[in-house]
N, C-alpha and C positions, 0 to 999 in steps of 0.2 A: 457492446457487441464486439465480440473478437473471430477471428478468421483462420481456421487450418492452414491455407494455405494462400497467403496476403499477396506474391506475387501474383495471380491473374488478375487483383485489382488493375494491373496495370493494363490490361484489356478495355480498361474503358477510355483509352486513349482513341478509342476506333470512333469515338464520338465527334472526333474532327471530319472524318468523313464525309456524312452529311451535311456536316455545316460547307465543308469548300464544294461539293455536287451542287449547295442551293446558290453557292456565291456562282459556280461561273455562268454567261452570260450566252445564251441560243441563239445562236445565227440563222435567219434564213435559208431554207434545204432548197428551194424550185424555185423559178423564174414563169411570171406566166405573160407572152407575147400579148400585146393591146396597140391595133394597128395605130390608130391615132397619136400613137407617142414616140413614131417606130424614128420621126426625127426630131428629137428631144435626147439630148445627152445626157447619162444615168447620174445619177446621185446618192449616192448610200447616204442611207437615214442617221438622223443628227442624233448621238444619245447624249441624252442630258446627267446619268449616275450611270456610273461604269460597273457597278457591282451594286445589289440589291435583292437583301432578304424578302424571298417570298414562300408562302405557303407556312408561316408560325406553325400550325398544328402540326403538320407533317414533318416537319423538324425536331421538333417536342418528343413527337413518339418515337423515332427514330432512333432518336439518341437517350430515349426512356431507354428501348427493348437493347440496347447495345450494353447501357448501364447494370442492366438487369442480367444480364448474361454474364456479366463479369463478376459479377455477386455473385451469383451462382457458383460459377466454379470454384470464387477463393473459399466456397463452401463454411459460411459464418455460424457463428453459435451463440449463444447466452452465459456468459460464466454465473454471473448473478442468478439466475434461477436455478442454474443445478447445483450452486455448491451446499445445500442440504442434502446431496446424494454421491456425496466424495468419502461416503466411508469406508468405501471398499478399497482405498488409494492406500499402497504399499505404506506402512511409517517406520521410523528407525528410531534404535536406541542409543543414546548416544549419551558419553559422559567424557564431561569435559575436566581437563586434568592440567591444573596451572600451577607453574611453579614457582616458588617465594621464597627457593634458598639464597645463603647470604651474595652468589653470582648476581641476583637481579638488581643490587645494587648499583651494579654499575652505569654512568650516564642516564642516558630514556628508557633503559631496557623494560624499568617495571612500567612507565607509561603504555610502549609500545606492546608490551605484555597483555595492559587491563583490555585495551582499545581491541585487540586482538580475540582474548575472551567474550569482550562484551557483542561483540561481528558474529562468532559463532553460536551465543545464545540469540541476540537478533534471526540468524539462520534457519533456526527451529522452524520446523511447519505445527500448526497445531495438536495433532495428534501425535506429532514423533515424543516419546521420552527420554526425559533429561535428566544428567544427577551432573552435580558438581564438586571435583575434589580439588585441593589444596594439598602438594607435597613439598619436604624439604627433606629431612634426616626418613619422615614417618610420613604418611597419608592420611589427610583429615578432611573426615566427609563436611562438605558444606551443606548439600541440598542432594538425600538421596532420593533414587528412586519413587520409593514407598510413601514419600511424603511427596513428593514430586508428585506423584498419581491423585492425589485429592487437589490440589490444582486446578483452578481454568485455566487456560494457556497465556490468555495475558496475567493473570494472579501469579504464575509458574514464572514469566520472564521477568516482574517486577523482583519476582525472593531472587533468581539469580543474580539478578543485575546486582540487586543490593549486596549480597556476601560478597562477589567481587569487588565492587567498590572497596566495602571494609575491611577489604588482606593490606598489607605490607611486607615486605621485604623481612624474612627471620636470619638470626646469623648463624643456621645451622646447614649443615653440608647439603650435599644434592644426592637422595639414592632413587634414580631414578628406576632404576630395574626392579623393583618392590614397590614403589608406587605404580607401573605398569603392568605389576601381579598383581596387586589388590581391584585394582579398576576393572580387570579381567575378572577379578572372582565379584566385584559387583555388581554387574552386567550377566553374566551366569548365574546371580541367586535371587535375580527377581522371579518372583511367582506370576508365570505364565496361563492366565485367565480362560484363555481363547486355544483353543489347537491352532488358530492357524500364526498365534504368537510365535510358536517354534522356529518359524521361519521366517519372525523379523532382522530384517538387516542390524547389526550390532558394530556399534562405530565409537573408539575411543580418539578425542580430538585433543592433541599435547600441545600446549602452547611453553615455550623454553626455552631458552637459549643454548641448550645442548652442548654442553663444555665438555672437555673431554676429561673433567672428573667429575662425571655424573652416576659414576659406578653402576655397571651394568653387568656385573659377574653376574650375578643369582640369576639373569637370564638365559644362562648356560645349561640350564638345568629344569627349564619349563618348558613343556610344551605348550605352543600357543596357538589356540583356536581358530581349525581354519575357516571358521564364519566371522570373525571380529575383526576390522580393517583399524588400521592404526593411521590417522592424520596427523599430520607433525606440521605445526604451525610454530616453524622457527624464526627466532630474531635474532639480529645481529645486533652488537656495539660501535659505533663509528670509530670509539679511543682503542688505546691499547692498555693493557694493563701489564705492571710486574708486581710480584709477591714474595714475602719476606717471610722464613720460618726457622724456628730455633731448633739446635743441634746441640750434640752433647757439649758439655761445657768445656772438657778437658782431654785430653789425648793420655792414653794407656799411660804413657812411656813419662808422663811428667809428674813431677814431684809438686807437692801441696804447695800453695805462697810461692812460687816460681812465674816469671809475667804468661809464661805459655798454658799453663795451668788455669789461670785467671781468669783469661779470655776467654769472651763467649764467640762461640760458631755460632754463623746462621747461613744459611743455604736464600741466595734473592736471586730469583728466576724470572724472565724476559720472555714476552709474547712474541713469539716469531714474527706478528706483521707488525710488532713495534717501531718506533719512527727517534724512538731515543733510546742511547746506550750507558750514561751517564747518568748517574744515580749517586748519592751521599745517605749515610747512616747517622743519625742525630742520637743522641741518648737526650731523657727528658730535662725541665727547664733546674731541676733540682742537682742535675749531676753534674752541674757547668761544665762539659765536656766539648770538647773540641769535635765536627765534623768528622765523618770518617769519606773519604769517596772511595766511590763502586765500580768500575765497568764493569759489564755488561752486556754483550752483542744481541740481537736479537734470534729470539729460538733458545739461548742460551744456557746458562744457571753456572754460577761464583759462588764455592764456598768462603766465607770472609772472615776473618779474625777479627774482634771487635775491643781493644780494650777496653779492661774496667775504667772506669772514670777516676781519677785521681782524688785523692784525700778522704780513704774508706767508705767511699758513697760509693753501693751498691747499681743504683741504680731499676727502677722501677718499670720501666717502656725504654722500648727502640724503635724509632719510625724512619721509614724508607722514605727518603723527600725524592723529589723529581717524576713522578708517577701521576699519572693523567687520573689513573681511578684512584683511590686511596683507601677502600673499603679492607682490603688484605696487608695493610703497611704498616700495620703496628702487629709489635711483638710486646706480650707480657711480661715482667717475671717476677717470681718471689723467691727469695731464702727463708730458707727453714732458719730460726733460731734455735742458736748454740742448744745443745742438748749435752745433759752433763750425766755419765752414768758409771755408779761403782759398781764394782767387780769384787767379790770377795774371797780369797783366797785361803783356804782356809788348810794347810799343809808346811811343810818342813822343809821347804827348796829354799834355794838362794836364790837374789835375784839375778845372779851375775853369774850363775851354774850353769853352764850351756846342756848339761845333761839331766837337768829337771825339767817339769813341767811349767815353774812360772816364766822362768829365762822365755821361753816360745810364746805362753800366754800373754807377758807384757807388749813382745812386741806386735801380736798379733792385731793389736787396737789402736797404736801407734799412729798408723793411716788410716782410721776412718774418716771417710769425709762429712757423712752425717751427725756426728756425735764426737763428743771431747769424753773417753773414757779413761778411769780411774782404777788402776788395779794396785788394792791395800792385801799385804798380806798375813794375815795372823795367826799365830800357832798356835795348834790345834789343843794345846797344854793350858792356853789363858782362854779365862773365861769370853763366850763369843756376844756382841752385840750387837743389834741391828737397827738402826735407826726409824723409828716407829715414821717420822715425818719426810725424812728422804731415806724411803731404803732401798737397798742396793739391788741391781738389776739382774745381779743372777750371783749367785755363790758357788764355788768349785770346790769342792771337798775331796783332798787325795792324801789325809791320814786317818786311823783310828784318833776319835776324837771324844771328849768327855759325854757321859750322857745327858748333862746338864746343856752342854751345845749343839745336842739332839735335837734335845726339847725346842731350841731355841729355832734351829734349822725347819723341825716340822712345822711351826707355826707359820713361821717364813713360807713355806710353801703351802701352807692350807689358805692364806690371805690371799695369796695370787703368785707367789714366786718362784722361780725357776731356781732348782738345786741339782748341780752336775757331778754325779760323783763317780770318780775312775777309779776303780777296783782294782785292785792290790793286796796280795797277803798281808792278813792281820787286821782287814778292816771290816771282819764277818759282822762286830756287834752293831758299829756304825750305822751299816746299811742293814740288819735287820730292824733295828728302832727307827729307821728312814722308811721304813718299809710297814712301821705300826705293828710290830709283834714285840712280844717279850721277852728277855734273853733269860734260858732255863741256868737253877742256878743249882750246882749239886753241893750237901753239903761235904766240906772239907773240900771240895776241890775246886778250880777255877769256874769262871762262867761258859756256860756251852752254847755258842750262837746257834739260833734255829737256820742261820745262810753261811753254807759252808763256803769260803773264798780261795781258790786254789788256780794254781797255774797251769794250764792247758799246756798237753805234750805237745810239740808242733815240731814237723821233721822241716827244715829250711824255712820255711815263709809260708802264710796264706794271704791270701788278697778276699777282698768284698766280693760276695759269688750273686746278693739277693738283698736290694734295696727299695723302701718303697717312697718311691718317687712323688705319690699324692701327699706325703706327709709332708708341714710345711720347713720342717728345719731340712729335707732335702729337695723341696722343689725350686728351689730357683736352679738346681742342674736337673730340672727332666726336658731339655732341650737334648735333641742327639748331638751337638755341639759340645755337652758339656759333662754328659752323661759315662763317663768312661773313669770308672775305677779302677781300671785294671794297671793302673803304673803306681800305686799304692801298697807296699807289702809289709807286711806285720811280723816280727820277731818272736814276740810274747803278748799272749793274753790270756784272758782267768774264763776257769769256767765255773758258773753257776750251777745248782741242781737245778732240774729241770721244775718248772711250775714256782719255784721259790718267790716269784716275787708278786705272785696269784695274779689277777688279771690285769695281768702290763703287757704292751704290744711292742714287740719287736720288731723294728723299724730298718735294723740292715743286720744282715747275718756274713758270717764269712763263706768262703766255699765248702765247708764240710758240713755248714746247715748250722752251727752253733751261735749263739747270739753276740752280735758284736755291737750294736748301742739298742738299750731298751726305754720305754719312754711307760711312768706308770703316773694318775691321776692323785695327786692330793688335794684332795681340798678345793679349790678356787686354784691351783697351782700343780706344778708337775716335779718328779722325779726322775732325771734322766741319767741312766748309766752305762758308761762304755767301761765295755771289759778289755780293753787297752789303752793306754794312752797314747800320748803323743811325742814321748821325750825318745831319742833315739836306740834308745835299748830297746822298745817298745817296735816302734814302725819307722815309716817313710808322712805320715802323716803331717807332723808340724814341717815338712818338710817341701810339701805338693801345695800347688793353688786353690786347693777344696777347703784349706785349713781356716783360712780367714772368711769366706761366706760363712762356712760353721758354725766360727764364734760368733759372727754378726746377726747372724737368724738366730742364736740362745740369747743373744739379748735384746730380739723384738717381744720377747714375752712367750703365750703358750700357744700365738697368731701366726706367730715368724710374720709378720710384717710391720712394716712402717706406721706409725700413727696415722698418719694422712701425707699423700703424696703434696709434692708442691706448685707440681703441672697439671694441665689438665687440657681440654678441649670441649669447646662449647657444645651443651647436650649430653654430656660425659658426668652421671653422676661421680660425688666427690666421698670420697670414705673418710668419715666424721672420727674424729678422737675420741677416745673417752671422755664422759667428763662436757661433751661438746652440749653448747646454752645457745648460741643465737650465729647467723652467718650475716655478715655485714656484704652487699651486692655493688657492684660498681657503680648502680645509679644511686647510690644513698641507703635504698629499704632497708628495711633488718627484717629475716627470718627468725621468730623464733620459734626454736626445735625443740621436740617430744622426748621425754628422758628415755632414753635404750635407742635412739634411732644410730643404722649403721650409714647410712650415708642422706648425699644432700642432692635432691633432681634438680632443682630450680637453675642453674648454669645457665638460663637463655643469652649471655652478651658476653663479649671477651671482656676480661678487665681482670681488677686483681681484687678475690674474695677473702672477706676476712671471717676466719673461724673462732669465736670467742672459747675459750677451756680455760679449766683452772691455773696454768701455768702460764697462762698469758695469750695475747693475740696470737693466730698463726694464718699467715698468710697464704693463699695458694691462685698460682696466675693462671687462668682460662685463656689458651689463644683460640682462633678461627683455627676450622681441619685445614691443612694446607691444600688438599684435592680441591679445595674451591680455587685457588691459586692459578689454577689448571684451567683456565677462562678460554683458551683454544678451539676454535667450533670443530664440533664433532659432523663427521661425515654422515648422513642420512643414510646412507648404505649400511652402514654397522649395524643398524639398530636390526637391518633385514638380516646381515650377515647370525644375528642372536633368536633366527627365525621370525620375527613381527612383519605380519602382513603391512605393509605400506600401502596407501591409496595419494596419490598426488593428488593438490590442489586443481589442476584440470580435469583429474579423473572424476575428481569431485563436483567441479562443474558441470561437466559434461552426463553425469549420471543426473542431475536436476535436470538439465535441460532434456534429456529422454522420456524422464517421469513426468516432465509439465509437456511436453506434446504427446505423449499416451495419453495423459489427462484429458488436453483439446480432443485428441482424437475420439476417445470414449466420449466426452460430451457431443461432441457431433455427430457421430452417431445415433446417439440417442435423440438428438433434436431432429434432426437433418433438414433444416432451415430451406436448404437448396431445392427442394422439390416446391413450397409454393412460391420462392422467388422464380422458378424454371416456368411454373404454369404464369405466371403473372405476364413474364416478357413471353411467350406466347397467346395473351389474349391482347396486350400494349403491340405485338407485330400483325395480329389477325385487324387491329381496328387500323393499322397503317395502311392494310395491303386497302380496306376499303375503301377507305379515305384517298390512299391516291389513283386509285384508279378511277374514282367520284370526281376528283379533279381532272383528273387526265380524260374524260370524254370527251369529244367536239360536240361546240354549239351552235344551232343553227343560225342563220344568216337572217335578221329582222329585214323583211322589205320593206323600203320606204313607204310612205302616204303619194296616193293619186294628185297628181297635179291637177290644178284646177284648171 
């Protein structure tokens, strides 16, 4: 039995009453004069118990009808027998949203985390509905809704408990602001049964550590539902944590093999409520390298210069020692191996001509840092050959050349290769057998090319007017940074007839609309032709910073890109090579891969993966995103500042404790117990009043017996 209102219990305190009325003791009211005693001196009567219960019964009921009174008013109920008729009782929906990016590593947090989860599924009333997600990078339903609804409610608390249990800590970032979209459109797409569903309470409960790289942009741009209250069941870490992340290797300004060039940057950042500032950088057990030390203040961030490790050991990890949490203190890294690639030159320059084309060409490869390239030049008079087993990465053609080295060039580019040819009078036949037509032959007179090659009038200079920036030999400048052709001007260039080279696309035109580099399909392979070159009769071209991306994207192939990069970040598919057979995983696995696949998802852990190809291993380091780095608690107010309704944990309480005394209260009404305990202590007060007023009459006086 339970009571709306348990203070007037304390009303039956009035039951003392009666018991000290029956404790105290009656005196004597009258005197009555009796001559015969009038000389005798008085004596008040001897009491033998100074206090002494009398009248039991009237005591009894007394302090029945008082008890009974006080029942009454604290007006009791039955919860047991009404709670077959609780379904009319408001329920909510509610989904519970835990998070297990690589942050909950640190210290008890994922303890504190589960214990926290597993509080708010205990929480559950029966009928409320529950779904359970799981985020880190992406949202992953544990226990939705729709299966949640076939459930009994202790069946429903056992599956949650249990996928709880079964999470751990992933090493992927935290987006919290898309796992709090998703949750919101889970809660919106259940299929409401009932009309009066529409109007259940809808309650998303985030348990997290809230770091301040939990990436909350894409909430910039949601509207969020003003029926869905958002509970933030945040934890803290008692450590502090710093984090280490790599930067570019080398500085603009330095030269190849120089120690400044060598060194690697990393950026190691300090928790503002940090308690240490002292930090050292170790390279791994293989680089036998000396300590580096760090300071550090707290709040902080040190970019650091790391030397390479002496005696051409690369070096494989870098770990940040002095750090309470350690989960963010390694850094990865891999080098690409040497890549070796010819260039073929296939023209009449010198190399030591500053006013030809190879003079600029040789040195434009000189500094690459990815690749050790090779530029052979050979004249276009000796027969041309190409190495069926290593052949060469792109060939430049800027003479009229035999049509037996035609032949040889178009196979080259029907297999897969890239053929660069800068137009020039006299190279009509060239590039129309580059082009797959036949040169008309009249007899008794010369051959007549079907592509006429001639010099464009040009009054002073033209410059690049229309470039298309999606294409890949010129996007690495479609950044506005980088995009500005206009300090580039051109002296001479050739014009072509118009359609001559049938469906080739024109890739950058000058200002007066004419084609200035054309890109056309052979084969497995491309022909590209710029109708000027680069040597300074020509333009400002080998002369500008655009010149060496240039060359560098014609000899990524017909991709413009890199085989496979050598960095990466965990959850960051990786772009496979050609050729690519199996990926070796930092814990040992081997993946093996599907022939034609372009890349690899499987990245879940930092470490350094290996990509098996024909040319050998190639290695590529996976770090942690460094936003987890960012371990800093984020203010509870921001998440409102991005519009989410917030409900505090007292709000929270205090809304139960409203809904369970409506509850009592509806139940008590419905019983209302109070009215036969009311009549009860009115028939326990009608049997008192008879009772003592049955006592209370005077009895007569027994006369003695007649003397004899």
């Amino acid at each position: 039995m339970s009571f709306l209102t348990p203070l007037y219990i304390l009303g039956a305190l009035a039951i003392a009453a009666p018991l000290i009325f029956h404790l105290i003791r009656r005196t004597t009211k009258g005197e009555t004069p009796f001559s015969s005693l009038i000389f005798l001196a008085p004596s008040p009567p001897r009491l033998t118990r100074r206090s002494r219960l009398e009248n039991w019964p009237l005591l009894l009921l007394r302090a029945s009808a008082l008890a009974l009174l006080a029942a009454a008013f604290a007006r009791p109920f039955l919860r047991e027998s009404a709670a077959l008729n609780l379904g009319e009782v408001e329920r909510t929906r509610i989904a519970l949203l835990i998070d297990t990016s690589a942050s909950m590593r640190r210290g008890e947090l994922w303890t504190k985390a589960k214990a926290k989860a597993l509080e708010a599924i205990a929480s559950c009333r029966p009928d409320d509905q529950l779904a359970v997600f799981a985020f880190d990078a992406a949202t992953h339903p544990l226990l939705g809704f729709d299966e949640s609804a076939t459930l009994d409610p202790s069946r429903r608390r056992a599956v949650a408990t249990a996928h709880i249990e079964a999470l751990s800590p992933t090493w992927n970032a935290t987006h919290l602001g898309q796992a709090l979209i998703d949750a919101v459109g889970a809660i919106e797409n259940v299929g409401d049964k009932a009309r009066e569903s529409s109007k259940t309470p809808r309650r998303i409960v985030l348990v997290t550590d809230l770091q301040q790289g939990s990436r909350l942009d894409v909430l910039g741009d949601f509207e969020w539902p003003a029926d869905v209250e958002l509970e933030v069941k945040s934890i803290a870490d008692d450590g502090s944590n710093a984090g280490l992340e790599g930067l570019a290797t080398a500085d603009a300004d330095a030269t190849p093999g120089d120690d400044k060039a060598d060194a690697l940057r990393v950026r190691v950042s300090n928790d503002p409520a940090s308690k240490r500032e002292s930090f050292t950088l170790n390279w791994d057990e293989a680089a036998k390298a000396a300590p580096i030390p760090v300071y550090v203040p707290p709040g902080e961030s040190r970019v650091v210069r790391a030397p390479r490790p002496p005696g051409g050991s690369r070096g494989r990890s870098l770990r940040l020692e002095g750090d309470t949490r350690d989960f963010d203190n390694m850094l990865y890294l891999a080098t690409a191996p040497d890549e070796t690639a010819t260039v073929l030159f296939v023209g009449a320059d010198a190399p030591d001509d500053p006013n030809g084309l190879l003079y600029y060409l040789v040195r434009a490869f000189e500094a690459s840092p990815r690749r050790t390239v090779k530029v052979e030049p050979r004249s276009p008079n000796d027969p041309l050959v190409i190495d069926a087993d290593r052949p060469a990465a792109l060939v430049v053609v800027s003479a009229e050349t035999s049509p037996a080295n035609v032949a040889v060039l178009s196979k080259f580019a029907n297999e897969g290769g890239t053929v660069l040819f800068v137009a020039a009078p006299g190279m009509s036949g060239t590039l129309a057998r580059l082009n797959g037509a036949q040169v008309r032959v009249i007899e008794g007179s010369a051959a007549s090319p079907v592509i006429d090659v001639q010099d464009a009038a040009v009054r002073g200079d033209v410059m690049l007017g229309e470039i298309a920036f999606d294409h890949p030999l010129f996007a690495p400048f479609a950044g506005p940074q980088f995009n500005d052709f206009t300090k580039i001007r051109f002296w001479k260039y050739r014009k072509l007839p118009l359609n001559s080279l049938g469906t080739a696309r024109v890739i950058a035109r000058f200002e007066n609309r004419d084609p200035a580099v054309i890109e056309k399909t052979l084969g497995k392979g491309r022909l590209i032709v710029l109708t000027s070159g680069w040597t300074p009769a020509d333009g400002q071209l080998a002369r500008s910073s655009k010149f060496v991306p240039l060359m560098s994207a014609l000899l990524d192939g017909s991709n413009a890109k890199p085989e496979s990069a050598t960095n990466g970040l965990v959850n960051e598919p990786l772009t496979l090579p050609e050729g690519a057979t199996a990926v070796h995983k930092p814990d040992g696995t081997i993946v093996k891969l599907a022939p034609g696949g372009l890349d690899f998802r499987e990245t879940d852990a930092p470490g350094v993966y290996t990509i098996d190809v024909k040319k050998g291993p190639r290695p590529v380091a996976v770090n942690l995103d460094p936003m987890e780095s960012k371990t800093a608690p984020l203010n509870v107010e921001t998440l409102e500042q991005f519009g989410c309704r917030l409900v505090r944990a007292s709000r929270v309480a205090a809304d139960r404790e409203e809904k369970r005394q409506m509850q009592s209260a509806e139940l008590e009404g419905r019983q209302k117990l109070w009215r036969p305990v009311i009549l009860l202590a009115i028939a326990v007060l009608t049997v008192e009043t008879w009772l003592a007023g049955w006592l209370g009459r005077s009895r007569p006086v027994q006369e003695g017996a007649p003397a004899s």
